[in-house]
C-alpha positions, 0 to 999 in steps of 0.5 A, a space after each residue: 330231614 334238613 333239606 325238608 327244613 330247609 325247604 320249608 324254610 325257603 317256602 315261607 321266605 317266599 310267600 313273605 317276599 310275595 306278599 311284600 311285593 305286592 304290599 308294595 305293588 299297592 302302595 305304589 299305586 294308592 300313592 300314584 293316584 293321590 298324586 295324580 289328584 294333587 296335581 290336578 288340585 294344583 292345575 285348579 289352584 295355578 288357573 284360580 291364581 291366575 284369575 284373581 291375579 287378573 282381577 287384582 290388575 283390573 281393579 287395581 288400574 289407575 283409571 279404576 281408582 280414579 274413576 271410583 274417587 270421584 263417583 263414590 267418594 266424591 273427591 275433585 282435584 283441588 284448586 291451585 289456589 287450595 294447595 299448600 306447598 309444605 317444606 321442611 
């Protein structure tokens, strides 16, 4: 009777441990493919950083700027005779 009980008892923690493994067999493998999408999220984000960095050194050059002062708003370098020398 108490090995029948005992028998029944280590059944029951069996299934329970079964069970658990693959509980944890599962989320192992759901977190695994979140991850591998994270990373490939981050791969895209690190090649979309790289390109705005890119584009903020082009538009940001000295020539550019330059260049965009004179065309779109219209500023010359003043003459000497219009420059004032201010001291403190």
């Amino acid at each position: 009777m108490v090995i029948r009980i005992l028998a029944s008892v280590l059944m029951v923690a069996i299934l329970a441990s079964a069970v658990g493994v693959i509980y944890i067999k599962h989320l192992n493998r759901t977190l695994f493919i979140e991850l591998q999408q994270l990373e490939q999220e981050r791969d895209a984000m690190d090649v979309e950083w790289g390109k705005l960095a890119l584009e903020q050194s082009t538009w940001a050059t000295h020539d550019r700027i330059e260049r965009v002062a004179r065309e779109q708003l219209h500023l010359t370098v003043p003459n000497l005779d219009a420059v004032v020398l201010v001291m403190p």
